[in-house]
N, C-alpha and C positions, 0 to 999 in steps of 0.2 A: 448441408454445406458446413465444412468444419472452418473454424474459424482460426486466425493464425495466432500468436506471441503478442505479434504489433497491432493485432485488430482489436484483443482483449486487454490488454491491459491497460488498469486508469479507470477502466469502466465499471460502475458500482455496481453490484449483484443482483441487488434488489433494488429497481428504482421506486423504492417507496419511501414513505413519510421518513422514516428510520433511518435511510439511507441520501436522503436528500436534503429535505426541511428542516430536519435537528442533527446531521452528523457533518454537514457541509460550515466550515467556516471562513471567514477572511482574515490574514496574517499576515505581518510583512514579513519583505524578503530585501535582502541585499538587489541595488542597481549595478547597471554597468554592464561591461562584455561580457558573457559567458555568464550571466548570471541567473537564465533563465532554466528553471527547472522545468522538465517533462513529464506528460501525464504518465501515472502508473509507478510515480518512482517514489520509496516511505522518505518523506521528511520528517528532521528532528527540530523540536524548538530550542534556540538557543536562550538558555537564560540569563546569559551576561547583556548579549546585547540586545536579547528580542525579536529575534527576527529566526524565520523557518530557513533551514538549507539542508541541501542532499545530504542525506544518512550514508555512512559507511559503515565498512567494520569495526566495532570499536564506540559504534554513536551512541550518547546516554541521554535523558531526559524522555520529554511526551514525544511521541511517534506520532505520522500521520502517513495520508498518502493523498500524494496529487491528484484529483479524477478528471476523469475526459467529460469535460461540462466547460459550454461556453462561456466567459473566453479565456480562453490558456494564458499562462503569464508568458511574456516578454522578458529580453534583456533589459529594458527601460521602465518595469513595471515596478514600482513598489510593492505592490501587494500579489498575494496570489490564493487560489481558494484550497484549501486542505480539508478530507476527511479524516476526521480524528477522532470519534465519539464510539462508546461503547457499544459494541452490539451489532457494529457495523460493517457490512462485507464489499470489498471490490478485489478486483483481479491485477496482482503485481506479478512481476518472473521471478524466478527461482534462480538460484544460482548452484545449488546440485539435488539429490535426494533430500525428499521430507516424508514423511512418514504418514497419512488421516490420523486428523486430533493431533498431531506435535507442534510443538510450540516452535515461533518462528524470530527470528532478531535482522537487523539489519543488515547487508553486507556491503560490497563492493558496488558502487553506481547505484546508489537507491533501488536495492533485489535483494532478495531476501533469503534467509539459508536456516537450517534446519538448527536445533540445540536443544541441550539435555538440562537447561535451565532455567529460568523465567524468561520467555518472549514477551515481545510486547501483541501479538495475535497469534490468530493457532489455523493453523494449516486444514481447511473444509474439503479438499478437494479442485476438480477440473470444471473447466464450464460444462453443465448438466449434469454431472456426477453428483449425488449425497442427497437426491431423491427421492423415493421411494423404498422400500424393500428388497428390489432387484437392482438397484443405480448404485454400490458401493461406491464409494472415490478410492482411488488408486493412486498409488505411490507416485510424487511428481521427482522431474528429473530435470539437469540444467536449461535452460533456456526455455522452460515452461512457462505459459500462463497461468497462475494457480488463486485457486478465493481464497481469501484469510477474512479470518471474521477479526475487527480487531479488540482486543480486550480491555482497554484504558491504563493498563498498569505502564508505571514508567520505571524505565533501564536508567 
C-alpha cells in the first residue's frame, strides 16, 4: 500500500532511540490565532525572541522539523515538540527537484527545496528507498514526501 504526502510527512524514519529519545525536543512557540504549526513542517529558532516558527525562504539559524508524535501543538500552545538533532531522519515535502545526497534549505510553508550550498539536511531519498543494493532513491519532485537526514549545521 503506497502511502501518500499527507500520511508521511512529520513522521520520523527511524523510530528509534536516535530518532526519538535524543533528537525529540521541547521549544517555545508564539500563542494566539494561527499560531499553530503542523507536523512535517522545518522550523527555525529564533534567537531574538526564543521561540521556534515556520521556516521559509530565506530562514536562518538552527532548523528543525515538527514530528507526528503525540500531542501536536495548538494555537493556544506555548510549546511544541521539534526534531532537531544530528543524524536524525523524518519525512517533510518538497517543493521541486532534489537530487540523492543534495543538500536541502528551507522554503515556502515549512517544505523544503534543493541548493548548491550548505543546507541545513541532505536529501536520503523516498519512503523505502536507499535500502539495500537494488533500492537506489530517486530524484524527488514537488509535492513529494521526501527523508532528510538532518545534519546540525546552521543557515
Amino acid at each position: 500500500m503506497a502511502l501518500t504526502t499527507a500520511q508521511l510527512i512529520g513522521t520520523p524514519a527511524r523510530a528509534d532511540e536516535n530518532d526519538l529519545d535524543t533528537a525529540v525536543e521541547i521549544g517555545k512557540k508564539a500563542t494566539g490565532g494561527s499560531s499553530a504549526i503542523a507536523v512535517g513542517r522545518v522550523v527555525f529558532h529564533t534567537s531574538s525572541s526564543g521561540l521556534w516558527a515556520i521556516a521559509t525562504a530565506g530562514s536562518t539559524g538552527r532548523m528543525g522539523v515538527v514530528p507526528k508524535l503525540h500531542p501536536a501543538n495548538v494555537d493556544a500552545d506555548d510549546t511544541l515538540q521539534v526534531q532537531a538533532s544530528p543524524k536524525a531522519q523524518i519525512y517533510v515535502e518538497a517543493t521541486g527537484a532534489i537530487k540523492p545526497g543534495g543538500q536541502v534549505i528551507p522554503d515556502t510553508g515549512g517544505k523544503v527545496k534543493a541548493t548548491s550550498g550548505q543546507g541545513f539536511a541532505v536529501y536520503k531519498g523516498h519512503y523505502g528507498e536507499g535500502s539495500g543494493l537494488e533500492n537506489d532513491p530517486t530524484d524527488a519532485a514537488a509535492a513529494e514526501a521526501v527523508r532528510i537526514e538532518l545534519s546540525g549545521d546552521v543557515l
